[in-house]
C-alpha positions as CSV (number, residue, x, y, z in Angstrom):
1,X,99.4,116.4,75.9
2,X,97.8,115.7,79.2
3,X,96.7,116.9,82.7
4,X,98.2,116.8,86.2
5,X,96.1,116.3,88.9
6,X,96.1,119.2,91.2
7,X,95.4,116.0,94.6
8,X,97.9,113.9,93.7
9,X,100.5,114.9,90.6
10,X,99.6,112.1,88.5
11,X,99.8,113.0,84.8
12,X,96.7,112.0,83.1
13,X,95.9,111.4,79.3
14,X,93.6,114.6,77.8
15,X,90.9,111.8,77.5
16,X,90.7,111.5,80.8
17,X,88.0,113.0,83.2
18,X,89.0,112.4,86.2
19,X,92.4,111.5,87.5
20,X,93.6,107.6,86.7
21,X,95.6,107.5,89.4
22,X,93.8,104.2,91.7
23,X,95.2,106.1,94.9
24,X,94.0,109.3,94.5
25,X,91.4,110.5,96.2
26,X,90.1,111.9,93.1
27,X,89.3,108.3,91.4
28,X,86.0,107.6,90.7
29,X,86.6,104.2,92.4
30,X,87.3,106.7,95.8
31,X,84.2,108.3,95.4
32,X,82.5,105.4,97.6
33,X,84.0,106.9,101.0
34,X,82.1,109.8,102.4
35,X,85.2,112.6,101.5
36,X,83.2,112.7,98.6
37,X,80.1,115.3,98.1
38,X,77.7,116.2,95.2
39,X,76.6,119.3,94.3
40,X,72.7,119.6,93.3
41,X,74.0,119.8,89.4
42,X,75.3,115.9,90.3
43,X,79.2,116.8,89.9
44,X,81.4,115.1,92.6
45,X,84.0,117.6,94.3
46,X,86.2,116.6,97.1
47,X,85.8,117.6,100.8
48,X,88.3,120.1,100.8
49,X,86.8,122.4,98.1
50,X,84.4,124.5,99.5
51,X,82.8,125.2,96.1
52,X,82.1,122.6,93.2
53,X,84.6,122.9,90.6
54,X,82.5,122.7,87.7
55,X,79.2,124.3,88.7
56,X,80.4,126.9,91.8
57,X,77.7,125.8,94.0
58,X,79.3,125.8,97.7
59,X,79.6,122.8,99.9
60,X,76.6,123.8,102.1
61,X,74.3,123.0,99.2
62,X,75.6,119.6,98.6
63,X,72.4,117.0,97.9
64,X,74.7,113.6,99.4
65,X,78.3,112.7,100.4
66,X,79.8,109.5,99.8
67,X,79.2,107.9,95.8
């Protein structure tokens, strides 16, 4: 069983957190570009989503952008 990632399409192992895909903007090592923003929980959501994923905070309370 596994995941597809809703950025990219990559299928990723259950294990996996985040997408494994090295070209995704969904990687952790992509989180070092400012598309990147963290809600004040500390989970990374993309710039597109206007709320975090995880914790439903919206964009406008992010604490940083970039990782």
């Amino acid at each position: 069983m596994g995941w597809r990632c809703k950025e990219c399409g990559y299928y990723n192992d259950d294990r996996d957190n985040t997408c494994q895909n090295e070209q995704c903007p969904t990687h952790p090592n992509q989180r070092k570009s400012n598309r990147w923003w963290k809600c004040p929980l500390g989970h990374y959501n993309y710039e597109n989503q206007q709320w975090c994923e995880k914790c439903g905070k919206p964009q406008s309370e992010a604490i940083a952008w970039g990782g």
